[in-house]
N, C-alpha and C positions, 0 to 999 in steps of 0.2 A: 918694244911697244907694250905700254899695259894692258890686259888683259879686262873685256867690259865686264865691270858686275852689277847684279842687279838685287831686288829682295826675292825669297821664295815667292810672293805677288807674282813679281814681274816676270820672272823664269818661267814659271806655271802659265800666265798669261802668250809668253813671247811664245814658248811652245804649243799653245792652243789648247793646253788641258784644263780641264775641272779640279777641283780639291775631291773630288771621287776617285779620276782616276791617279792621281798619285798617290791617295792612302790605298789605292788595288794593289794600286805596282809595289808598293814597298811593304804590303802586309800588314798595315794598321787600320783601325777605325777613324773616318773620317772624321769624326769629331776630333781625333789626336792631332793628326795633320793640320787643320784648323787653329787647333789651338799652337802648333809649331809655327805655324806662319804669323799668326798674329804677334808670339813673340819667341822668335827664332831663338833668343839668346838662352832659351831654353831645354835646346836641343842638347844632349851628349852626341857623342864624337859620332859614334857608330852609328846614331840616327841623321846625324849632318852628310854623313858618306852615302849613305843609301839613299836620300831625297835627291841628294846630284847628281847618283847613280843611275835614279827613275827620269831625272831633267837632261840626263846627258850633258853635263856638264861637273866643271872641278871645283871641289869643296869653296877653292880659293874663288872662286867666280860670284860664290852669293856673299851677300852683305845679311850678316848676323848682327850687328848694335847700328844702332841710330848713329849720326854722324856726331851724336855728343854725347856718348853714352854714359850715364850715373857710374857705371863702374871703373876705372882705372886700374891696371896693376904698379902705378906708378904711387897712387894714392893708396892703394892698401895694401904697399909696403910701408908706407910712412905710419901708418898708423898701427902697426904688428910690431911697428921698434922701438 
């Protein structure tokens, strides 16, 4: 079965928190978390582990790019060769 995923939104939502208390939980200033939510794909690794950490859930459970994302690693390989 696959496993449901949702956006830091909806996670934060489904679990009943604010964007306060998860930039408490994980040690940052609100405005960071804010600005990670709006656009996840911004996150490094070790800040993707601790938001799912504070969501109680697995990294692999949130959705980081839009369902069409501008970036590819399929395309920019093509274009590095």
């Amino acid at each position: 079965m696959e496993a449901i995923r949702k956006t830091l939104r909806e996670w934060r939502a489904y679990k009943n928190l604010d964007k306060q208390d998860i930039a408490a939980a994980i040690g940052v200033h609100p405005s960071t978390y804010a600005k990670w939510e709006a656009k996840p794909s911004d996150m490094k690794i070790r800040e993707a582990v601790r938001v799912a950490q504070a969501l109680e859930c697995e990294v692999s459970a949130i959705i980081f790019f839009e369902s069409n994302p501008k970036f590819s690693l399929g395309e920019q390989r093509a274009v590095n060769q």
